[in-house]
C-alpha positions as CSV (number, residue, x, y, z in Angstrom):
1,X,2.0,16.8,-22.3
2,X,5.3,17.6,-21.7
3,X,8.3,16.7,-18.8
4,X,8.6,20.0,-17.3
5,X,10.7,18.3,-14.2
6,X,12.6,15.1,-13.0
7,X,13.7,14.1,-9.6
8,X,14.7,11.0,-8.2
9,X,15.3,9.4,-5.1
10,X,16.9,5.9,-4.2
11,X,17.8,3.5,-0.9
12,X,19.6,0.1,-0.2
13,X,18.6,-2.4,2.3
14,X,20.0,-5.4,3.9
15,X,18.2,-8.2,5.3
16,X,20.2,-9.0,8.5
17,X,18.1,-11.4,10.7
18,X,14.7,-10.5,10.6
19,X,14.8,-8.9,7.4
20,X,14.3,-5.2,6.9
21,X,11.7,-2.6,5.6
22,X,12.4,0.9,4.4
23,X,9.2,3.5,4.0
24,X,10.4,6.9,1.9
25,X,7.9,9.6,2.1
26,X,7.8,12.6,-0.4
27,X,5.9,15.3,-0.3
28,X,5.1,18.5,-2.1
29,X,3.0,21.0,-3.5
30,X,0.4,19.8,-5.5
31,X,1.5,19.2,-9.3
32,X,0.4,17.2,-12.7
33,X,2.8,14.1,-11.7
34,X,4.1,10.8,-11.8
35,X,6.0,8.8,-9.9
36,X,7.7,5.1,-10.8
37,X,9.4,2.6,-8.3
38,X,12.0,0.5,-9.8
39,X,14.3,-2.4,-8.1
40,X,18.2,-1.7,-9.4
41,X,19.5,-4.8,-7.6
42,X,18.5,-7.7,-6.0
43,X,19.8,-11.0,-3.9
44,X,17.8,-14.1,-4.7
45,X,15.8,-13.7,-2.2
46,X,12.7,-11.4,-1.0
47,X,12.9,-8.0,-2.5
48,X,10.1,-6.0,-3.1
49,X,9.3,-2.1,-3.8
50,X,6.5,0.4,-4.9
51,X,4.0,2.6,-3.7
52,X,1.8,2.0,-0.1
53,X,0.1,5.4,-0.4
54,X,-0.3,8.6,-2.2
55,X,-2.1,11.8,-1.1
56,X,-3.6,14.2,-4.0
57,X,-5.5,17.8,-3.0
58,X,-7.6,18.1,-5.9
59,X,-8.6,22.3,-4.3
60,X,-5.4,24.2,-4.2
61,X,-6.9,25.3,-0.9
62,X,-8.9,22.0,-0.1
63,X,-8.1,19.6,2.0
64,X,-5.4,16.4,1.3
65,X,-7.0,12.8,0.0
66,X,-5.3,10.0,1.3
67,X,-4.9,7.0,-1.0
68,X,-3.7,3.9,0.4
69,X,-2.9,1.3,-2.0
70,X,-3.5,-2.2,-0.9
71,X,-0.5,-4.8,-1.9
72,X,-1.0,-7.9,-4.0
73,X,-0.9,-11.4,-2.1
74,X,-1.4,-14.8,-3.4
75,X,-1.4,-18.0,-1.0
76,X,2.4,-17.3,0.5
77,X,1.9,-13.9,1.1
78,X,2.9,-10.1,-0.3
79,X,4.0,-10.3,-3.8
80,X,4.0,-6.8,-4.9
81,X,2.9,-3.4,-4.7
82,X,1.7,-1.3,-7.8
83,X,5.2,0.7,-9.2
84,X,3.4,3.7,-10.8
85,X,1.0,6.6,-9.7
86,X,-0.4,9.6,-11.8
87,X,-2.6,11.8,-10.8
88,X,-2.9,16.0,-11.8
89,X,-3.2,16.9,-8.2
90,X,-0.6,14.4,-6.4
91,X,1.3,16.1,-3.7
92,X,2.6,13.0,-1.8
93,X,3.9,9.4,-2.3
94,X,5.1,6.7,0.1
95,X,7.2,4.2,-1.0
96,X,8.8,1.7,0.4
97,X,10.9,-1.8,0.4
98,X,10.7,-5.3,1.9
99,X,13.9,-7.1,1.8
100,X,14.2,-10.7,3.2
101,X,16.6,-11.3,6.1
102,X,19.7,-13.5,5.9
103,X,22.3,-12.1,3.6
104,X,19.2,-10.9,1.3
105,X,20.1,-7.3,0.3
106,X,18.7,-5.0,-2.6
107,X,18.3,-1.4,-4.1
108,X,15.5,0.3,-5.5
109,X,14.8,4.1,-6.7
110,X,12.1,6.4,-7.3
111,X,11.0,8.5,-10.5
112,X,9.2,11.6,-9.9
113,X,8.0,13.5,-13.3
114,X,6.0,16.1,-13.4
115,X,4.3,17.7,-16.2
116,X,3.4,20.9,-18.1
């Protein structure tokens, strides 16, 4: 299996008071492809990315499926949400990125391959 295209996306947030959340949502036709989160820079404090949802339309004429990915917690709360999805008939991904408030900042980008 090989690349047959690239994009990429990215976004920066600052924490300000009350902290701050940023939700991206691509969408496309459906395609064999994959798509990685990744946090470029981060304050010590709260800063997390990666993927809330994805939508795959296994039919070419069918109807979309709506995957929502449920985020990791332990005992103090959201600690993560997965960074990678694959599938051969994705045509949608949400991601998004929790930044503490204060002077917490950070940016993350997003990796979209799809293959032949």
């Amino acid at each position: 299996m090989s690349v047959q295209s690239m994009s990429w996306g990215w976004e920066w947030v600052f924490g300000g008071s009350d902290g701050y959340t940023a939700s991206i949502q691509w969408n496309f036709a459906p395609v064999n492809a994959m798509l990685q989160t990744s946090l470029s820079v981060g304050s010590p404090g709260l800063g997390i990315i990666g993927i809330s949802q994805y939508v795959t339309r296994p039919q070419s004429n069918g109807p979309d499926q709506v995957h929502n990915v449920p985020a990791v917690y332990d005992d103090g709360g959201i600690i993560c949400y997965p960074p990678v999805v694959y599938d051969p008939s994705l045509c949608g991904v949400t991601w998004l990125l929790l930044c503490g408030g204060g002077l917490d900042q950070m940016a993350g980008s997003a990796l979209l391959f799809s293959f032949a």
